[in-house]
Backbone bond lengths (Angstrom), bond angles and torsions (degrees), N, CA, C in turn:
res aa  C-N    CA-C-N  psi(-1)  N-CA   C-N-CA  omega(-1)  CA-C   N-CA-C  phi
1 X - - - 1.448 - - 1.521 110.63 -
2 X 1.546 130.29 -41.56 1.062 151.20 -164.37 1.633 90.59 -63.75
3 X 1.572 112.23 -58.36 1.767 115.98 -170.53 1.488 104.65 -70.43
4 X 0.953 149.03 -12.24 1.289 147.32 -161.68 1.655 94.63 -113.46
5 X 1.079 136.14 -47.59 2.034 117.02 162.32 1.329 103.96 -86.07
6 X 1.440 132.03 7.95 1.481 113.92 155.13 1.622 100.33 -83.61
7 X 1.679 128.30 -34.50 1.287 107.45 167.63 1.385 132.94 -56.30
8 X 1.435 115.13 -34.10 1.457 137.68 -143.16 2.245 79.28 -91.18
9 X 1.129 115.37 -39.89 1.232 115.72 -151.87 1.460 108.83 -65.63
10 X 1.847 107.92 -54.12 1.189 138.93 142.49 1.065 153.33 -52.11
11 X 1.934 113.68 21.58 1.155 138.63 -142.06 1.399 123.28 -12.71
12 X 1.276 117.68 73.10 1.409 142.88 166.26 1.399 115.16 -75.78
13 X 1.242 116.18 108.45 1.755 95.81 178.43 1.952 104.57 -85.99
14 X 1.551 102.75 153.27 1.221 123.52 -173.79 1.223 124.31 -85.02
15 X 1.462 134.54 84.27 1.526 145.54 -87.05 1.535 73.98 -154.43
16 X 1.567 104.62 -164.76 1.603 128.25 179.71 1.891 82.85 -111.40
17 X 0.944 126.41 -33.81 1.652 115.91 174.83 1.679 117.86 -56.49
18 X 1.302 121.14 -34.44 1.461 137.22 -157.11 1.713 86.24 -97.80
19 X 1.172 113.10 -54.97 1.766 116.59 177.79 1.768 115.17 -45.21
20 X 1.648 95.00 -32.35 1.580 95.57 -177.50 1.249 107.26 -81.14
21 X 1.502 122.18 -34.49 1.234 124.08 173.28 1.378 137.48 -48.56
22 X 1.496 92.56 -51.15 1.811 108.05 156.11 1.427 113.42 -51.89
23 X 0.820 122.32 -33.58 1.487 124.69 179.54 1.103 116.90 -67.55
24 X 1.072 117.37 -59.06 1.396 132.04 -169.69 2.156 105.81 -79.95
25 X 1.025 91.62 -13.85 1.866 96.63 167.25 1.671 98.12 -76.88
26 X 1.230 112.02 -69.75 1.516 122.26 -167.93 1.781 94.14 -30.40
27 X 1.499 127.74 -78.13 0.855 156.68 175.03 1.546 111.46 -18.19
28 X 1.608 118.45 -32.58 1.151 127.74 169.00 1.416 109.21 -109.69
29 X 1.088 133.37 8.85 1.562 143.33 136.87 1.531 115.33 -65.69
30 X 1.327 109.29 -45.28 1.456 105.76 -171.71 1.655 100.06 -73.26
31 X 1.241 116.05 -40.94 1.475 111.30 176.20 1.275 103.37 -60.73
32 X 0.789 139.49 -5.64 1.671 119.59 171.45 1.434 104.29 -106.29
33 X 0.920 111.94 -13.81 1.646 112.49 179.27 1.544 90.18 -75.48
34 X 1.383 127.72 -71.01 1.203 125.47 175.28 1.819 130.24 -4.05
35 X 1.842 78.83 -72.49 1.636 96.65 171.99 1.699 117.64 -46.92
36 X 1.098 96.81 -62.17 1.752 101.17 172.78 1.757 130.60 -49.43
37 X 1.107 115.44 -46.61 1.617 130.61 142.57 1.391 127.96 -27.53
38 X 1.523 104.12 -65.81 1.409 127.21 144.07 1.339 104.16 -3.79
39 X 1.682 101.26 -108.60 1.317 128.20 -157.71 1.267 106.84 -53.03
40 X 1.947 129.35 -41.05 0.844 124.15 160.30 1.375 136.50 -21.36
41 X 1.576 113.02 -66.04 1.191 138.90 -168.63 1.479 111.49 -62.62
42 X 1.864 113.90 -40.36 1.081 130.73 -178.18 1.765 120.47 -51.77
43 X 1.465 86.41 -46.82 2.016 101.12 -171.18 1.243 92.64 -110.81
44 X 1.809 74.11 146.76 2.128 97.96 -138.86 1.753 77.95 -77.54
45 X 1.361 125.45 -46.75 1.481 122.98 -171.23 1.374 131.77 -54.98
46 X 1.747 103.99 -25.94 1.343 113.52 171.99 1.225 107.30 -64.78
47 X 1.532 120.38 -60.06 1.311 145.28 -161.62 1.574 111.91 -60.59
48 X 1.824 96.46 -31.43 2.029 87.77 163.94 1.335 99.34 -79.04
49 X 1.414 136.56 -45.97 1.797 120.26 -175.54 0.980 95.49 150.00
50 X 1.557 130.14 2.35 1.848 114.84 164.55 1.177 128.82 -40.21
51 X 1.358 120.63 104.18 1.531 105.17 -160.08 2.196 101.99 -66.18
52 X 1.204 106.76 -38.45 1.274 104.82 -177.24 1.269 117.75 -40.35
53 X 1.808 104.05 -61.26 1.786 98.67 176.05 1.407 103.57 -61.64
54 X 1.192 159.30 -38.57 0.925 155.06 126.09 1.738 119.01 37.05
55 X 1.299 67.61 -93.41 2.559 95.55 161.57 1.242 96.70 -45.64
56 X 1.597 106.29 -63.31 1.742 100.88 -165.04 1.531 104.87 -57.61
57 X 1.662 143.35 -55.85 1.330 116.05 -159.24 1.786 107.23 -71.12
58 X 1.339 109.52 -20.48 1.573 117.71 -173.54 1.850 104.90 -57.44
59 X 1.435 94.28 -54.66 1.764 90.57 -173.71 1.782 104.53 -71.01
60 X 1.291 126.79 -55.76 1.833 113.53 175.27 1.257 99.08 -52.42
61 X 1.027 157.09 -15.78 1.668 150.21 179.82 1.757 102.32 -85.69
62 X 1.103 111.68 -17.07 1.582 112.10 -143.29 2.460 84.95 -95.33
63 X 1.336 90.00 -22.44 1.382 103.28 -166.38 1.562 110.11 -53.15
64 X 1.980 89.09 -51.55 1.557 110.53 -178.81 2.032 115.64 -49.48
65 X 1.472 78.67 -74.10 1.636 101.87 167.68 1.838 108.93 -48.93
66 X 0.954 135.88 -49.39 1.682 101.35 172.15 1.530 117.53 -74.35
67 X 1.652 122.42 -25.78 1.244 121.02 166.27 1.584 111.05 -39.40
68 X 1.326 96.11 -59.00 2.011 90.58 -172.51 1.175 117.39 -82.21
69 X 1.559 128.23 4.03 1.136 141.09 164.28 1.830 102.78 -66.99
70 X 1.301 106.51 -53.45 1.463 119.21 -162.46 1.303 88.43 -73.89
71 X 1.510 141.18 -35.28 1.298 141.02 -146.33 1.681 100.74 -83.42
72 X 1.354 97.84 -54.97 1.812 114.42 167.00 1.382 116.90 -33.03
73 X 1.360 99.65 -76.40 1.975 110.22 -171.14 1.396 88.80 -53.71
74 X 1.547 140.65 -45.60 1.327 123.63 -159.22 1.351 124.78 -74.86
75 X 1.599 102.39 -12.47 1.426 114.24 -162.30 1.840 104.53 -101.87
76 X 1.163 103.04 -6.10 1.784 119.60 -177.64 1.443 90.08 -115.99
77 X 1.059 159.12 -56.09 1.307 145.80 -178.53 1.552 123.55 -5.00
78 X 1.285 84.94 -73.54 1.801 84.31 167.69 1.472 123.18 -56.63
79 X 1.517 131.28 -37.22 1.135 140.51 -158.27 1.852 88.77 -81.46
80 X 1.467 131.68 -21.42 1.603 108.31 -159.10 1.620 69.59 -115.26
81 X 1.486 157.53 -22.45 1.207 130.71 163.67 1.542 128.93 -53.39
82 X 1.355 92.52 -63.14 1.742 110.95 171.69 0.975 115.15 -97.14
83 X 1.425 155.95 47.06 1.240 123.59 -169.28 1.277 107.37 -126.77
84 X 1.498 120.55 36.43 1.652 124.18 170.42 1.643 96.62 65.91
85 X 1.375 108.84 -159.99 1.638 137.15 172.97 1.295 109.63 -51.24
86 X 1.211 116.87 -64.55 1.611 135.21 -141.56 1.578 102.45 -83.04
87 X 1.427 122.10 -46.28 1.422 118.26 -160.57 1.413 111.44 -82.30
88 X 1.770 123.98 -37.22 1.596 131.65 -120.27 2.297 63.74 -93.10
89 X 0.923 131.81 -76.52 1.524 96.81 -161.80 1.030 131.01 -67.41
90 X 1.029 129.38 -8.53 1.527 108.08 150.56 0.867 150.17 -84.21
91 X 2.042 112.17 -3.07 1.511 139.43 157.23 1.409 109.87 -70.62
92 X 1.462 126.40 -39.21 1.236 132.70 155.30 1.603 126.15 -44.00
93 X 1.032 111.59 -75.05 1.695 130.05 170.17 1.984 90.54 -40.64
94 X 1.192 120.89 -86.88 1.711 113.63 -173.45 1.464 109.91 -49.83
95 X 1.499 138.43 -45.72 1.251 119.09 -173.36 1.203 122.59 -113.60
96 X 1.388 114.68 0.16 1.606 115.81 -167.35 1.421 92.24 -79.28
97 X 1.105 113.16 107.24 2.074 124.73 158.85 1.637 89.19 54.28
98 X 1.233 141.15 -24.87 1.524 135.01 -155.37 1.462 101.82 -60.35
99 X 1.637 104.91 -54.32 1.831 106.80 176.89 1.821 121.06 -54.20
100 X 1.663 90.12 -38.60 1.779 83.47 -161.61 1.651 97.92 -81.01
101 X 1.087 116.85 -8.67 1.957 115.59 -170.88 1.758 78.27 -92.39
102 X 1.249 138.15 -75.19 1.538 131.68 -166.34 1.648 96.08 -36.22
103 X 1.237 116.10 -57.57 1.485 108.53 -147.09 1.343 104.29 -76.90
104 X 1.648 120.42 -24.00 2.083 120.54 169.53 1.419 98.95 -59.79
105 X 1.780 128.55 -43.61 1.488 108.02 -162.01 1.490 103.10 -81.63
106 X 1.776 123.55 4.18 1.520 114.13 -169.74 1.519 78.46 -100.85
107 X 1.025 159.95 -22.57 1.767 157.38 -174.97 1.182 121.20 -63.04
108 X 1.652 95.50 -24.77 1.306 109.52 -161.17 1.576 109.97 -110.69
109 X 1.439 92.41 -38.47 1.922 103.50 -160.99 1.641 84.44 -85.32
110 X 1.288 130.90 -59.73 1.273 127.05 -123.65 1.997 90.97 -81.36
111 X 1.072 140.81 -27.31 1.489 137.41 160.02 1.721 121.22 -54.43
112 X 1.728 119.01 -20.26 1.127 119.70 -156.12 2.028 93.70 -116.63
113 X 1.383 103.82 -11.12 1.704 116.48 174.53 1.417 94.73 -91.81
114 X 1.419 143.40 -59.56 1.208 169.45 -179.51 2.046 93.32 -7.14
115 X 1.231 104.61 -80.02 1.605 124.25 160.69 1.708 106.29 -43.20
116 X 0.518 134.35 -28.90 1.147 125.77 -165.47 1.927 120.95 -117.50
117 X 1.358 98.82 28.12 1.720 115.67 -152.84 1.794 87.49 -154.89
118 X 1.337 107.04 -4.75 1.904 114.06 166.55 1.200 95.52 -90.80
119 X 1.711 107.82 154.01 1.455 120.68 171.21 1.356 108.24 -76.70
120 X 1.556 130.61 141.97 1.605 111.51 149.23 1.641 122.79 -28.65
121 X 0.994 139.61 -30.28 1.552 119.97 -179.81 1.526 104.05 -117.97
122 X 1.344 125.01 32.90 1.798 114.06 174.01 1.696 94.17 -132.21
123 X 1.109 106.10 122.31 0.649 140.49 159.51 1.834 140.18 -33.14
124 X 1.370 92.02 -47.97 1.292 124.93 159.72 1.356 127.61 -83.45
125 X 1.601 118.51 122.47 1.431 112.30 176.30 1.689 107.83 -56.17
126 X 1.345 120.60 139.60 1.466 142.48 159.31 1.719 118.50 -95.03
127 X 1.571 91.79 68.89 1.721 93.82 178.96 1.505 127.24 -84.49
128 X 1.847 109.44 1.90 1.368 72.96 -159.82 1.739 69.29 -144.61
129 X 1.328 113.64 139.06 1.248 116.47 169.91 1.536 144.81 -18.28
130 X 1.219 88.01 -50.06 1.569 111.63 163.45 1.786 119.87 -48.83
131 X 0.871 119.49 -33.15 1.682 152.21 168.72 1.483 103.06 -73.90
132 X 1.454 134.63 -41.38 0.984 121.59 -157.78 2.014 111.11 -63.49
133 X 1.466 108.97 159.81 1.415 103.93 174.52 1.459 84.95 170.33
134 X 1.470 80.98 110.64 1.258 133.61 159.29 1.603 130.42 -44.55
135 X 1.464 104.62 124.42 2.122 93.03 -164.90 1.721 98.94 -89.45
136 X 1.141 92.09 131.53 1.739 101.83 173.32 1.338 126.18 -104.14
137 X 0.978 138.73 110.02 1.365 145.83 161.42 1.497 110.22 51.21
138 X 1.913 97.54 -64.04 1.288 90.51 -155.84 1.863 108.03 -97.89
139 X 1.430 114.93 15.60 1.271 120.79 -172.47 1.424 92.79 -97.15
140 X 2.020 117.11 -48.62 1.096 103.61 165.64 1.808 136.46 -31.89
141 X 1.278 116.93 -43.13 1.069 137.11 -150.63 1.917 94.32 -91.87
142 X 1.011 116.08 -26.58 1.332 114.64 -178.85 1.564 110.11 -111.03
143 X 1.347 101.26 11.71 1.918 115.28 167.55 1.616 91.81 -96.22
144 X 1.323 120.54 -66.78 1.389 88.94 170.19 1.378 151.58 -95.14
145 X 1.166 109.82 46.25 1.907 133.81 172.44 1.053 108.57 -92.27
């Protein structure tokens, strides 16, 4: 939503260039969602629900994620100043504010979903797909025995 009135603002028309852009923002949202999950999953204290360690892996995580935030806008800069016709929306759409507004609601959301993406009986946060596993029938059935 954020890339689409940064187009509209900047009269960018909303092209198949600006579409890739959005894409490719999300995409560096999810990597930071990643990272955070990550670290989550990693520390045994986060991963029982300390909210403190919690803070703690969120802010050393938070270091990465504005680096490539800063790395992004810097690396499209030129392309939405100069970049003729062809480049400025889809340098717009990926760096105009789209990364740093995606990447505050992944800072924020992705620690408070984190808890809530654990099974009732594990113990361990399950942040990252790879982790996932699924209750079957018969595990159900011996959760409640």
């Amino acid at each position: 939503m954020v890339c689409v009135l940064n187009l509209a603002v900047f009269q960018y028309a909303f092209g198949l260039n600006a579409t890739i852009g959005v894409i490719g923002s999300i995409g560096v949202s999810i990597n930071a969602a990643i990272i955070i999950l990550t670290g989550l999953r990693d520390n045994e204290a986060a991963a029982g629900g300390d909210q403190s360690a919690m803070v703690d892996v969120v802010m050393g995580s938070s270091r990465h994620i504005v680096s490539t935030t800063i790395t992004t806008f810097g690396g499209f800069l030129p392309l939405i100043l100069q970049g003729g016709g062809f480049w400025p929306p889809f340098a717009m759409a990926v760096a105009g504010w789209c990364v740093a507004v995606h990447d505050c609601v992944v800072l924020l959301y992705a620690p408070v979903i984190c808890p809530a993406l654990r099974g009732p009986q594990d113990a361990r946060c399950q942040g990252s797909a790879g982790n996932f596993r699924p209750h079957t029938s018969e595990s159900r059935h011996k959760n409640l025995s």
